[in-house]
C-alpha positions in Angstrom: 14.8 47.2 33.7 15.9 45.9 36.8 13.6 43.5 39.1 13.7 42.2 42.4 11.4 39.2 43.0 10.2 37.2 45.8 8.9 33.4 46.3 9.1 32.1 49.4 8.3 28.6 48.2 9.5 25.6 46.5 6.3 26.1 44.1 7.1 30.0 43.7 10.5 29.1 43.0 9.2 27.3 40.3 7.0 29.9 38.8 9.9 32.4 39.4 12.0 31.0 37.6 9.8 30.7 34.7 9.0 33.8 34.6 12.8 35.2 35.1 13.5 33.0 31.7 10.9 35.2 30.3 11.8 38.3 31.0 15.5 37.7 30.0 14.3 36.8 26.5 12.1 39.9 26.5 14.1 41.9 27.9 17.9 42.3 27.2 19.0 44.4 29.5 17.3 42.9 32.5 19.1 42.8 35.9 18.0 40.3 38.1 18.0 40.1 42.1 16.2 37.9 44.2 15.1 36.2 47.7 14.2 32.4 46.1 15.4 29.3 45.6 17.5 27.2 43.2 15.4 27.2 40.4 14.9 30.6 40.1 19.0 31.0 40.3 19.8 28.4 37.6 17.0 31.1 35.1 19.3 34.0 36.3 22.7 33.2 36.3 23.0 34.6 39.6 21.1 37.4 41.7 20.3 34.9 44.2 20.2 37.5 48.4 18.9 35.0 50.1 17.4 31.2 49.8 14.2 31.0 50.8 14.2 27.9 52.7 16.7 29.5 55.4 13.9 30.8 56.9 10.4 28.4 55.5 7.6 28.0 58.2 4.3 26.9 58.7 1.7 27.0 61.4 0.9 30.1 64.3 3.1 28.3 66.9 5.7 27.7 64.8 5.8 31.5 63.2 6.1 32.3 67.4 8.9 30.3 67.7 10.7 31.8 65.3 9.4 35.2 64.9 13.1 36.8 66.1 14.4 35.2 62.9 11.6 36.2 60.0 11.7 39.7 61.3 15.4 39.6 60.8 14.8 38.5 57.5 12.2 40.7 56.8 14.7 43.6 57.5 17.6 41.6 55.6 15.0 41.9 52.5 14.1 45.6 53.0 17.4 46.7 53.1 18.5 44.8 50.2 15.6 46.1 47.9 16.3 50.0 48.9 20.0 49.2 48.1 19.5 47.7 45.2 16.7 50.2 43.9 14.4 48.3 41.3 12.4 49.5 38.7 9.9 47.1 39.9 9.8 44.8 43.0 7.6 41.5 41.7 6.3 39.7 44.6 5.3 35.4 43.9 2.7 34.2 46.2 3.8 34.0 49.6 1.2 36.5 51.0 2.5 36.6 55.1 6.0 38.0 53.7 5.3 39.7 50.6 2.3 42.0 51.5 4.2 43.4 53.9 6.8 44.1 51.2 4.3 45.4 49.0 3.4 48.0 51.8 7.2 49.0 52.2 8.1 49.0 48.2 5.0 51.2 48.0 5.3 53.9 50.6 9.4 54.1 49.6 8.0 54.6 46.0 8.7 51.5 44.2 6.4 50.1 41.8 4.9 46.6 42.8 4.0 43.9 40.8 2.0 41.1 42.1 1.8 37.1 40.3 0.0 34.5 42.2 -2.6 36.6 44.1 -3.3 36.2 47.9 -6.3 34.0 48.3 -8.2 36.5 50.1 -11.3 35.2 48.7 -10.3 32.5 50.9 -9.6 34.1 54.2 -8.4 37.4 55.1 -10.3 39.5 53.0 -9.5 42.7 55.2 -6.2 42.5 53.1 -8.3 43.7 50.1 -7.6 47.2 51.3 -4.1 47.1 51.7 -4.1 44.9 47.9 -5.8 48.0 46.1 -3.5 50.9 48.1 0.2 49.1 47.6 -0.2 46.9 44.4 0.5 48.3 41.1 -0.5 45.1 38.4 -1.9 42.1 39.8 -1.5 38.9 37.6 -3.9 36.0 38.7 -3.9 32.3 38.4 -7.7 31.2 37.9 -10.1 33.0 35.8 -13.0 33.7 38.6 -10.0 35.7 40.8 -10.1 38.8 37.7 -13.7 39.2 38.4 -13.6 38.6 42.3 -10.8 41.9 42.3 -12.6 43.7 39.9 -15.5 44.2 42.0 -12.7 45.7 44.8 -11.3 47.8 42.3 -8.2 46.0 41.9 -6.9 45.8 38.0 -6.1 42.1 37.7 -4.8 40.5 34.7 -5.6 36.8 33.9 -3.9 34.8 30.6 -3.6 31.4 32.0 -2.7 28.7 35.1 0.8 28.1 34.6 0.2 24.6 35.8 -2.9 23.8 33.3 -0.4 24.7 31.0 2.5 22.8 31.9 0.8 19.3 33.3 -1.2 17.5 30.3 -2.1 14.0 31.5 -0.9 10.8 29.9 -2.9 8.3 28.4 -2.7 4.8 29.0 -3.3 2.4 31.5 -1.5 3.0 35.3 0.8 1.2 37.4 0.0 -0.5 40.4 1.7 1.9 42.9 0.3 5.0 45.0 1.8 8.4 45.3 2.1 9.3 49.0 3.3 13.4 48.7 3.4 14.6 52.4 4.5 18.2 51.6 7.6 20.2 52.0 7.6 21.6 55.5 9.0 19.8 58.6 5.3 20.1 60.3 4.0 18.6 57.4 6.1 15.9 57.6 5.7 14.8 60.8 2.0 14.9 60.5 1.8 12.7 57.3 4.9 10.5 57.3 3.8 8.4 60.7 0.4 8.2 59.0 1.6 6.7 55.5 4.0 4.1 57.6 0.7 2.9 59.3 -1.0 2.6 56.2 1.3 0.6 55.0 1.7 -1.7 57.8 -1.9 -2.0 57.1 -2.1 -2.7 53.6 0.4 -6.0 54.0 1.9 -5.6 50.5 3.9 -8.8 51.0 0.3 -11.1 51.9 -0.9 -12.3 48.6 -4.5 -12.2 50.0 -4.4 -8.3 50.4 -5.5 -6.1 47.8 -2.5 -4.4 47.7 -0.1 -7.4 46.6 2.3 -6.2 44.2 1.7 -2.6 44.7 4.5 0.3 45.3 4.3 3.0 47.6 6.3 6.1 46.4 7.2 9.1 47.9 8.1 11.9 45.2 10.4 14.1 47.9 9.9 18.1 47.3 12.7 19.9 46.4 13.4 20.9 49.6 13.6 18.1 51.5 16.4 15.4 51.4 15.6 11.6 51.5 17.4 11.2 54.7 14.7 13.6 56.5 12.0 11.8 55.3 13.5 8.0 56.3 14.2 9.3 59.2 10.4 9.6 60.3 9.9 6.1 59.1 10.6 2.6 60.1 13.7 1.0 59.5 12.4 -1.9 57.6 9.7 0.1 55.3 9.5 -0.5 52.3 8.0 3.0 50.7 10.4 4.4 48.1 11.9 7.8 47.7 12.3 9.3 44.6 13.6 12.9 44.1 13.0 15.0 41.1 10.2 12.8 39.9 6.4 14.1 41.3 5.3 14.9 37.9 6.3 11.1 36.8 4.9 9.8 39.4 2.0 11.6 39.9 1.4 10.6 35.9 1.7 7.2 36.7 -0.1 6.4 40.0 -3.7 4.9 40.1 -3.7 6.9 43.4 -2.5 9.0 45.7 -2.5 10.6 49.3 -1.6 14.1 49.3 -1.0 17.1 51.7 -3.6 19.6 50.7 -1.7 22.8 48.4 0.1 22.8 45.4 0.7 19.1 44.7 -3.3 18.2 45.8 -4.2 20.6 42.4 -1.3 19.2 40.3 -2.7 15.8 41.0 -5.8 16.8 39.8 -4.4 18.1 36.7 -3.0 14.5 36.1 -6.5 12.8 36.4 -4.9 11.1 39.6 -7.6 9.7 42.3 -6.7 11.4 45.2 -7.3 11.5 49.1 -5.9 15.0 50.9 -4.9 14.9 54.1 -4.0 17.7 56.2 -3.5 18.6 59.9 -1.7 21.2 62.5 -1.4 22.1 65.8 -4.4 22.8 68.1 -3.9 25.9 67.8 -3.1 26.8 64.3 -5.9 25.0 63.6 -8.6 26.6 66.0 -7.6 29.9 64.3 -7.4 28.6 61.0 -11.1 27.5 61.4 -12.3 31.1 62.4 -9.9 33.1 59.5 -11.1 30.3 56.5 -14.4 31.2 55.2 -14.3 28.9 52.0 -15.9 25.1 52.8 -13.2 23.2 51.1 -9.1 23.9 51.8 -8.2 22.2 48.3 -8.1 24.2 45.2 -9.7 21.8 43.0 -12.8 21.2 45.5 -13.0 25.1 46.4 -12.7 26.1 42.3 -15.7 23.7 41.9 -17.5 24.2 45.0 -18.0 21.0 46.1 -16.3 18.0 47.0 -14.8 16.2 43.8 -12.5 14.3 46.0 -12.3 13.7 50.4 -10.4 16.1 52.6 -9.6 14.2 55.9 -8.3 16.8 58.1 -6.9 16.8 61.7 -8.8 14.2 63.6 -10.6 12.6 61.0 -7.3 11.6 59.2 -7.0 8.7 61.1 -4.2 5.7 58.9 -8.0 3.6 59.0 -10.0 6.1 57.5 -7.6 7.5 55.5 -6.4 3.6 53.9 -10.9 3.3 53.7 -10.8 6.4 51.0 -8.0 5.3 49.3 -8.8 1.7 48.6 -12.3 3.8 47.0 -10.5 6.0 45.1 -8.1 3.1 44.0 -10.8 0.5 43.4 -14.4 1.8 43.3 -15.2 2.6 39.7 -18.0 4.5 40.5 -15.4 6.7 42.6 -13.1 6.7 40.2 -14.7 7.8 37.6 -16.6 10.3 40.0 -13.4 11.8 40.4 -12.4 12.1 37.0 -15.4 13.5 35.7 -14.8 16.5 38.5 -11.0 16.6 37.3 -12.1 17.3 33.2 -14.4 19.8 34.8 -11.9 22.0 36.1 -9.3 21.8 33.2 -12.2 23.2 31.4 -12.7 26.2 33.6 -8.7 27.0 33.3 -8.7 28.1 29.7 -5.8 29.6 28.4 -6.0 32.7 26.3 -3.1 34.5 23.5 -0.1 33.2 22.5 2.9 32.2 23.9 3.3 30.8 27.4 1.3 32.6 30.2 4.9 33.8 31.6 6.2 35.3 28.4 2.6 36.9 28.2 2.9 38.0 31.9 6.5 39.4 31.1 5.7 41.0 28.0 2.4 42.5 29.7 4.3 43.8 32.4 7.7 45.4 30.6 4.8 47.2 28.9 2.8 48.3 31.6 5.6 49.3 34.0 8.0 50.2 31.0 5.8 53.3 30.2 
C-alpha cells in the first residue's frame, strides 16, 4: 500500500518513525511519503516532502505572525497528498494541522487513519464532530481515551502507550545532578532558559554550605534545537551543561528535574523522576488557553490521575524562588519523594499493554488489515 503520514513534532517524529519500521516489515511493498522529521526519514529511506520544523509554532500570537507561512504549507501538503494519491493518509498527533487534513483527505476520498488522538477530552471538544465524520480508524495512546470516543461513536483502538513501553526505569541509586528540559520551541525557550540561569545563580553550586554543592545541572537539548540556541539565552559564565541525544539518560539518572509541561513532563514520570513542570505564554495565549482547557491539570500524568502527583507552576507563579522552593522538596523531602513515586507506579499501572509484539507492529498490522480490505 502506499501511506502518506504526518507529525509535526519532534515527539511525532519519533512515533512516526516507529511506526514506518513497522509497516515496512509488514508490509513489503509499502511506499512511503511524508511531512516529518529526521527520524522518521532514517525508517524510510527517503519519502521525506517537507521537515516539519520549517514551519513549528506555538502560541495564538505567534500562529498570527506567521499565519501567511502555515497556510502556505498547508496548501504545499494538500497538493502533495492529491499528487501522490495514498491508499491511506495517517495523521501523528498534531491536531491544529492534521484535522484539517483529515477534513480535506476525507471529502477528496482518501481514507484516514488517525494515531495519537486529539486531546479533545481536554479542550476543544466541538472537534468531536468533525473526528467521527472525517476519521476512518482512530488508534489511542491511554486506555480511558477508547471508552471516552466510544461514547461519541468514534471506533478507537487501544493496544498500548508507546512510551510505557519503551521507558522502563533503572534501578539503583541517582546522581547528584537535576534535569532542566525547557522544551523544543523558541517560546519555550525563552520562558524557561532565563528561569533555570536564576536558579542556578541561586542555588550557589560552588559554596560548600549550599545544598546543592557538588551537584550538575543538565540540559538534555531536544532534537530540534542546537546547543548554540540554547547558550545563547544563558550567561556566559554558567555553568549548566548541554547534552544532545541523551534525555532518556539523563532523565534515568537525575534525582530531579524541572520540566516544560508535554511530552518530556510524562516521560519523566515514566522514569520515577521527581519532577517540578513549569509552563508559561503570552498574555494572550494564555487568557484563551484558560477559557478552551476544561481539564484541572495541563500535565498528562496529573490529568490521567486526576489530581496533583507532582506541582505545575504556571505563568506567574513560576517565579526562579518558587520554582527552586519545589524542587529542593522534590529533591530532598522524603515524604515528597516518595509522594511522587507512589503517584508515578500508579500510572504505569493504568497503561497496561495488551497482545504481542510492539504496540506499533500491532498498530501496523491492525491497520494493513483494516484498510487492506
Amino acid at each position: 500500500m502506499r501511506y502518506y503520514l504526518i507529525a509535526g513534532e519532534a515527539s511525532g517524529d519519533m512515533h512516526g518513525a516507529a511506526l514506518i519500521r513497522s509497516l515496512r516489515q509488514i508490509d513489503s511493498a509499502a511506499e512511503m511519503r511524508f511531512h516529518g522529521g529526521g527520524k522518521m526519514l532514517e525508517a524510510a529511506g527517503g519519502g521525506l516532502f517537507r521537515d516539519y520544523r520549517e514551519t513549528a509554532v506555538m502560541g495564538i500570537t505567534e500562529v498570527a505572525f506567521k499565519m501567511r507561512r502555515i497556510l502556505r504549507n498547508i496548501s504545499d501538503v494538500r497538493r502533495d497528498i492529491l499528487a501522490w494519491k495514498p491508499d491511506v493518509l495517517i495523521l501523528i498527533d498534531y491536531p491544529g494541522f492534521n484535522m484539517r487534513m483529515a477534513k480535506f483527505a476525507h471529502r477528496q476520498g482518501i481514507k484516514v487513519c488517525y494515531y495519537i488522538a486529539p486531546k479533545v477530552w481536554a479542550r476543544a471538544e466541538g472537534r468531536v464532530k468533525q473526528m467521527r465524520r472525517d476519521i476512518d480508524m482512530l488508534y489511542v495512546i491511554f486506555p480511558f481515551e477508547k471508552e471516552y470516543f466510544r461514547r461519541h461513536g468514534i471506533e478507537a483502538r487501544y493496544f498500548c502507550n508507546p512510551l510505557a513501553e519503551k521507558i522502563h526505569a533503572a534501578e539503583g541509586e541517582r546522581e547528584k545532578m537535576v534535569a532542566l528540559l525547557p522544551g523544543s520551541r523558541k517560546a519555550e525557550l525563552g520562558w524557561m532558559l532565563p528561569r533555570f540561569a536564576a536558579i542556578e545563580q541561586m542555588m550557589r553550586l560552588s559554596d560548600p554550605t549550599s545544598p546543592w554543592h557538588g551537584w550538575r545541572l543538565v540540559i538534555p537539548a531536544a532534537p530540534n534545537v542546537t546547543p548554540d540556541e540554547i547558550r545563547s539565552r544563558l550567561p556566559e559564565d554558567s555553568r549548566i551543561e548541554i547534552v544532545t541525544g541523551r534525555t532518556y539518560e539523563v532523565l534515568s539518572k537525575a534525582s530531579s528535574a524541572i520540566v516544560n509541561s508535554g511530552t518530556a513532563s510524562f516521560e519523566a514520570a515514566l522514569f520515577l523522576t521527581p519532577q517540578i513542570v513549569s509552563y508559561g505564554v503570552n498574555f494572550i495565549t494564555w487568557v484563551y488557553g484558560r477559557l478552551a482547557i476544561k481539564v484541572k491539570y495541563i500535565s498528562l500524568a496529573n490529568i490521567i490521575l486526576d489530581r496533583l502527583i507532582f506541582p505545575e507552576l504556571i505563568q506567574g507563579a513560576a517565579t526562579p524562588e518558587v520554582l527552586l522552593s519545589a524542587l529542593e522538596s522534590a529533591t530532598f523531602d522524603d515524604s515528597t519523594r516518595s509522594g511522587m513515586l507512589a503517584g508515578y507506579d500508579e500510572l504505569r499501572g493504568m497503561l497496561e499493554c495488551r497482545g504481542e509484539g510492539s504496540v506499533t507492529d500491532q498498530i501496523a498490522a491492525d491497520l494493513i488489515q483494516y484498510f487492506g480490505k
